[in-house]
FIDREN-229524 format. One record per residue (C-alpha): residue number from 1; x, y, z; residue in one letter. Coordinates in steps of 0.05 Angstrom, whole numbers, plus 5000, padded with zeros to 4 digits. Example, Ala and Ser with C-alpha at 12.3 -4.5 7.8 and 13.67 -1.06 7.14 Angstrom:
<rs>
R  seq     X     Y     Z  type
R    1  5246  4910  5156     A
R    2  5273  4979  5143     S
</rs>
This chain:
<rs>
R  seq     X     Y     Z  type
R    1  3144  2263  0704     X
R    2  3075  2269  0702     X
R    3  3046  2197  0733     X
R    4  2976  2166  0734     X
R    5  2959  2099  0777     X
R    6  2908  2065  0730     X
R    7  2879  2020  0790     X
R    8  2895  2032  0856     X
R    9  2849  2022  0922     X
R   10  2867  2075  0972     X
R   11  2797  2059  1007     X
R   12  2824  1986  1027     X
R   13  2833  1990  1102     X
R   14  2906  1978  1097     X
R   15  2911  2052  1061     X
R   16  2849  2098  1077     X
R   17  2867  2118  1151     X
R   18  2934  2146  1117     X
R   19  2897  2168  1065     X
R   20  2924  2242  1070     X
R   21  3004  2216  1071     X
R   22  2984  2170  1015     X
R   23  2959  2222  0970     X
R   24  3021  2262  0993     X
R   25  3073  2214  0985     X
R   26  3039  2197  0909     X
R   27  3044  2273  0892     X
R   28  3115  2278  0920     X
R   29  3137  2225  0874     X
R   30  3107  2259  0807     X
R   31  3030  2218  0807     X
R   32  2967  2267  0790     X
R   33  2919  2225  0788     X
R   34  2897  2159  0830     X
R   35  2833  2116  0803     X
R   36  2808  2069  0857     X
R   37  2766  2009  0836     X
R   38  2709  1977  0866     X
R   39  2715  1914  0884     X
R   40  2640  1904  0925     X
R   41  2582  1938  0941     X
R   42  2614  1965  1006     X
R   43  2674  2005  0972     X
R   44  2628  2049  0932     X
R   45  2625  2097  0982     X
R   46  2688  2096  1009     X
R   47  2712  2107  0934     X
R   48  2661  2169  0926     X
R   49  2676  2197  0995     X
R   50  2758  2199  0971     X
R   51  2743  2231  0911     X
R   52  2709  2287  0939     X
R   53  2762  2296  0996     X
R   54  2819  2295  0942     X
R   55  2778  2324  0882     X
R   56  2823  2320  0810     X
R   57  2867  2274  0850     X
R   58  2820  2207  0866     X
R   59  2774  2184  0816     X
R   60  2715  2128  0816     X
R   61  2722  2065  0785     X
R   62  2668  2022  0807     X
R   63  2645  1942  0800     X
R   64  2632  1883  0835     X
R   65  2700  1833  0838     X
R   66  2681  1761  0821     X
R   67  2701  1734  0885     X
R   68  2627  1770  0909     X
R   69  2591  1723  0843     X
R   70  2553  1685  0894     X
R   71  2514  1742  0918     X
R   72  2443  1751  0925     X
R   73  2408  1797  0862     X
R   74  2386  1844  0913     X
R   75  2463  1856  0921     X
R   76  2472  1861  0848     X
R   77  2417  1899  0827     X
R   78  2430  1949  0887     X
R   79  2502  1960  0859     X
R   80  2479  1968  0794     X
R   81  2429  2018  0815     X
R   82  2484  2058  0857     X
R   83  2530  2059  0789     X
R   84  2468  2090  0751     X
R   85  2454  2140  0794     X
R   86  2527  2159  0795     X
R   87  2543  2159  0724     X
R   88  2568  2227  0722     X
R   89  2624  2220  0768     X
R   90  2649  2144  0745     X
R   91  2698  2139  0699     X
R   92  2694  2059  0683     X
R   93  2660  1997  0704     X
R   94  2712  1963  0741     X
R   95  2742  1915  0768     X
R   96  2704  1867  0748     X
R   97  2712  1792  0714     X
R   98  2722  1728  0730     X
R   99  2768  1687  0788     X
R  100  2785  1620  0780     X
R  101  2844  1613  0825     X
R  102  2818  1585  0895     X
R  103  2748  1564  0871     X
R  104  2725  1525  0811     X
R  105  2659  1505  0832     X
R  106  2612  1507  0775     X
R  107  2559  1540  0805     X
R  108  2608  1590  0823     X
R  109  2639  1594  0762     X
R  110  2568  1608  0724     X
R  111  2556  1665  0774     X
R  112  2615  1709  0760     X
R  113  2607  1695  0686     X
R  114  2534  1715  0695     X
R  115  2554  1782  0736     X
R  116  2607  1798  0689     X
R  117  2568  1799  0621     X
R  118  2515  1836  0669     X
R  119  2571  1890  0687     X
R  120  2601  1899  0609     X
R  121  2528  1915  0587     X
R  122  2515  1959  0640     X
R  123  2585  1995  0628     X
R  124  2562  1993  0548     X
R  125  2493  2023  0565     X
R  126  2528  2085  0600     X
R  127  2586  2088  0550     X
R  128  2640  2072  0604     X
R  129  2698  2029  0589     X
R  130  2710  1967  0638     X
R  131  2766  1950  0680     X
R  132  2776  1869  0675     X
R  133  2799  1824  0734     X
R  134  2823  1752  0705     X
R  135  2857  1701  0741     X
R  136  2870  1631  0719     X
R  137  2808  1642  0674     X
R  138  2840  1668  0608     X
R  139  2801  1638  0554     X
R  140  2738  1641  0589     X
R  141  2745  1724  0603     X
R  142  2782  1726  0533     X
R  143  2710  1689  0503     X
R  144  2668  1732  0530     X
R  145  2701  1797  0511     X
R  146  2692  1766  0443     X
R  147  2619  1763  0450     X
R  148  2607  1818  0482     X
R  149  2649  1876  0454     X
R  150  2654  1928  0506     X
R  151  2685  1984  0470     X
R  152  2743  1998  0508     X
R  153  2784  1953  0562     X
R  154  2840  1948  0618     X
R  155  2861  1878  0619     X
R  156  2879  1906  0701     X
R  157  2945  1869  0731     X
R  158  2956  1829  0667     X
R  159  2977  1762  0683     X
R  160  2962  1729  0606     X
R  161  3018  1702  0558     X
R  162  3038  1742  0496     X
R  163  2993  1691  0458     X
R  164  2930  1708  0494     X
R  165  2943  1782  0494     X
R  166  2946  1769  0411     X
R  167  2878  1747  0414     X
R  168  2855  1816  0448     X
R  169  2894  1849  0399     X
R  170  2851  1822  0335     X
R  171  2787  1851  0370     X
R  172  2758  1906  0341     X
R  173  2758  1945  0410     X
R  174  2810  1981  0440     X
R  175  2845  1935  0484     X
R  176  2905  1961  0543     X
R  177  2938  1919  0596     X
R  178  2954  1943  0660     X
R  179  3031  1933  0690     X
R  180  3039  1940  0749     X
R  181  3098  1921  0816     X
R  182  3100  1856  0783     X
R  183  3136  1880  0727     X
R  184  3202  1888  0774     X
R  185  3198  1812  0806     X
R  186  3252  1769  0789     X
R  187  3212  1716  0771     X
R  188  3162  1763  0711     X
R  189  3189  1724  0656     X
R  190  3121  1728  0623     X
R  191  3100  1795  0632     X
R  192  3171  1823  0615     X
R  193  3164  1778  0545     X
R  194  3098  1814  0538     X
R  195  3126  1880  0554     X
R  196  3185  1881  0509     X
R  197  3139  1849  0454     X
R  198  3077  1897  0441     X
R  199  3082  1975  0436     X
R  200  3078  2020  0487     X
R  201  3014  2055  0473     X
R  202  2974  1988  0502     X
R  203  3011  1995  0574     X
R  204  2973  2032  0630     X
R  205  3013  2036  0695     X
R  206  2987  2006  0762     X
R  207  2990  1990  0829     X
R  208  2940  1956  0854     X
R  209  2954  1993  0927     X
R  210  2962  1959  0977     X
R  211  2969  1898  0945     X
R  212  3040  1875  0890     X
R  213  3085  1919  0919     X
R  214  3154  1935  0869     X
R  215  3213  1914  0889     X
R  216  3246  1933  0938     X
R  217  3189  1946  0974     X
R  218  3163  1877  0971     X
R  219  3123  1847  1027     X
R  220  3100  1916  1054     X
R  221  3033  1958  1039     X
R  222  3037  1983  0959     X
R  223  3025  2060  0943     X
R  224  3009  2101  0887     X
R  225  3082  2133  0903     X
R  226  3117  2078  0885     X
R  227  3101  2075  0809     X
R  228  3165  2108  0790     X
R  229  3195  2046  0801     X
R  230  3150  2010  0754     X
R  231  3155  2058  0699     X
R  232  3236  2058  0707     X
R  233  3223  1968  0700     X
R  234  3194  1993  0631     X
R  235  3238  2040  0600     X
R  236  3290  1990  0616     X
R  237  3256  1941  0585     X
R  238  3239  1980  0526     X
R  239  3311  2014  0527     X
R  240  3271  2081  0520     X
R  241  3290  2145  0564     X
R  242  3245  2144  0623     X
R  243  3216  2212  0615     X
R  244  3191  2195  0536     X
R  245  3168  2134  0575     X
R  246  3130  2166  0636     X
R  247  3098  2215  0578     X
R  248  3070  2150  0528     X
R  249  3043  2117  0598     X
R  250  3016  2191  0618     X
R  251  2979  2204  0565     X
R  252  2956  2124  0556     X
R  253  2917  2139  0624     X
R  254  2893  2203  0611     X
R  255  2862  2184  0545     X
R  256  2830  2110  0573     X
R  257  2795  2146  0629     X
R  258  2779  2213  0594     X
R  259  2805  2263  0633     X
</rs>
């Protein structure tokens, strides 16, 4: 099987000074290409510096999370700048979006909904495609999608019901979700409905290293490595043969991110 994790961050602390047994481990276990996200202004470089070390292996991904909203301009405006200057070697906007889930303070909430239209025109300006953080904030990421029309989207670590992922389908952008460790918890009811519901060529497969590890590995550091287990979770799901599986996610990937 040829494997790639969609949104990983191997520069997260937890990961990067094991960064060579990481990498390692992920190739051992059939994954060619990793695509760490951005999450604030600090993890740029970190991102950069592991694509160079592991060129056609690590990829950039790069955006400011909404849990940073509340940041001065200067922050902004210097991560913007940094994502210009590096078009050439970024592959999408991302992750970006909006976070609901520990603080609904209004002035907080306009913020990330300020930086995140910000982010999908700057990813439309240099023809990227954006990789979208939403957590308890459905219909508000789902509205402005709708007004903004990014051309192409990873709804990352999809947490939505079937009925909001509906809604996404009717856009007239193209529109994946990414599954990730979550897929093999007990308790997925949702996202298993939403798997065995939609076809396969909207799934992009995920980690989100280190965090959502798969079962059985639950409660420890994720790694790219362990996305076998997730793509085994689907095939199941989709009572497919895991290698025609592995190939349909494969090429999913490949073609989102261009390479």
């Amino acid at each position: 099987m040829k494997i790639i994790d969609t949104h990983c961050h191997i520069n997260d602390n937890k990961l990067l000074p094991n960064a060579k047994e990481v990498v390692s481990r992920a190739l051992a276990n059939g994954v060619v290409s990793c695509f760490n996200n951005g999450d604030s202004f600090a993890s740029f470089d970190k991102i950069v510096e592991l694509s160079k070390t592991f060129k056609g292996f690590c990829y950039n991904v790069l955006g400011i999370h909404p849990e940073f909203a509340n940041e001065t301009n200067d922050y902004f405006f210097s991560s913007y700048r940094y994502i210009e200057e590096h078009k050439e070697i970024i592959k999408a906007v991302g992750e970006i979006g909006l976070d609901y889930h520990f603080n609904k303070d209004p002035l907080y909430v306009a913020n990330q909904k300020k930086r995140f239209i910000e982010q999908i025109r700057l990813a439309k300006k240099l023809n990227l495609p954006i990789v979208i953080h939403s957590r308890d904030a459905d219909f508000d990421t789902l509205n402005i999608i709708k007004e903004e029309l990014p051309p192409k989207i990873d709804l990352h670590c999809f947490s939505g019901s079937n009925e909001i992922l509906k809604e996404y389908l009717k856009l007239p952008i193209e529109v994946h979700i990414g599954v990730g460790g979550v897929i093999t918890f007990k308790n997925s009811r949702v996202l298993k409905e939403v798997v065995s519901k939609n076809n396969m060529e909207i799934f992009l497969t995920e980690t989100d290293s280190p965090y959502l590890a798969p079962t059985p590995h639950r409660g420890e550091a994720n790694e790219p490595g362990y996305l076998p287990l997730i793509i085994k979770a689907i095939a199941d799901i989709k009572n497919l043969p895991l290698e025609d599986c592995a190939a349909t996610l494969y090429n999913n990937g490949a073609n989102f991110y261009g390479i």
